[in-house]
C-alpha positions in Angstrom: -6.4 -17.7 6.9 -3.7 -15.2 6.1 -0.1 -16.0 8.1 2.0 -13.4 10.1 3.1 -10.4 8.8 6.5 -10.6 7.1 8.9 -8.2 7.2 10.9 -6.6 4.2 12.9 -3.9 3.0 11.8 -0.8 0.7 14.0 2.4 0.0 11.7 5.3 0.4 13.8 8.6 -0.9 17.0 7.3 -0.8 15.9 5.6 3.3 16.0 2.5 4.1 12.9 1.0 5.7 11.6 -2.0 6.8 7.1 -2.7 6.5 5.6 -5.7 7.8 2.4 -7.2 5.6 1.1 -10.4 5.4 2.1 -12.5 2.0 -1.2 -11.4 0.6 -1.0 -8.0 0.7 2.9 -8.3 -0.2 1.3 -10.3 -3.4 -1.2 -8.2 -4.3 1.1 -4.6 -3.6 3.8 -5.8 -6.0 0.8 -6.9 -8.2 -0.6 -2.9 -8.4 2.7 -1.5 -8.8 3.5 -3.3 -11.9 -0.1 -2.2 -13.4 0.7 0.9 -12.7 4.2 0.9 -14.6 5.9 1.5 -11.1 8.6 0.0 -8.7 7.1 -0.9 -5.4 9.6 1.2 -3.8 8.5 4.5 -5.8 4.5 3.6 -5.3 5.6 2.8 -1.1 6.6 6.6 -1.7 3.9 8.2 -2.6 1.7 6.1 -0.3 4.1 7.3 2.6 4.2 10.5 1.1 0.4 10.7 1.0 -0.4 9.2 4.9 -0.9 10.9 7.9 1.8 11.1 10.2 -0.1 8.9 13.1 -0.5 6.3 10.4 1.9 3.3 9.9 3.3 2.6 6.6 1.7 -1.2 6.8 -1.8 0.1 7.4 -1.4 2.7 5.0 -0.5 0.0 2.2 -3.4 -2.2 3.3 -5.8 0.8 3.2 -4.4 1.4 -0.4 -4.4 -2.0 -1.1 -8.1 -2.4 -0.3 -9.3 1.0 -2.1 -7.3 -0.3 -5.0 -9.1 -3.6 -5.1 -12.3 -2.5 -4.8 -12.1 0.3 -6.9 -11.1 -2.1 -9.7 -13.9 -4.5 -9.1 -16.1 -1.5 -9.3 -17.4 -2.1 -6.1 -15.9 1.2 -3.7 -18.6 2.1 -1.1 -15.7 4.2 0.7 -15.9 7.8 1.1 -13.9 9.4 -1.6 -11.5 11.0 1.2 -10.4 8.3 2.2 -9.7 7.0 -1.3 -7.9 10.9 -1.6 -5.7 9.9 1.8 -4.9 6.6 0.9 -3.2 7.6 -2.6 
């Protein structure tokens, strides 16, 4: 069973921020960004670039996170918008 969210700091253009994920995501966010070639604070970017403005930044990442994964395994049964909002 996954613990509490922890909290840490990201610089998002040049602002400091603070997003609170549980270890697992943290893990497996740091884990995409270096696949992709990309500092977690530049990929945090363009997530928080890409989200609407009612979402959080933490469920934004866990949406990514999740599309990420399963588009990977080959197994995305989500709608390809909301594969389009959460990049």
């Amino acid at each position: 069973m996954p613990g509490r969210p922890v909290k840490r700091s990201l610089t998002l253009r040049g602002h400091r921020t603070s997003v609170s994920l549980e270890d697992e995501f943290w893990t497996v966010f740091r884990d995409i960004a270096t696949r992709e070639g990309k500092p977690v604070n530049a990929l945090a970017a363009e997530i928080d670039g890409a989200r609407e403005v009612e979402t959080g930044l933490a469920s934004a990442i866990r949406v990514y996170v999740l599309t990420w994964l399963l588009e990977n395994a080959g197994q995305s049964s989500m709608p390809k918008t909301m594969v389009t909002e959460a990049e």
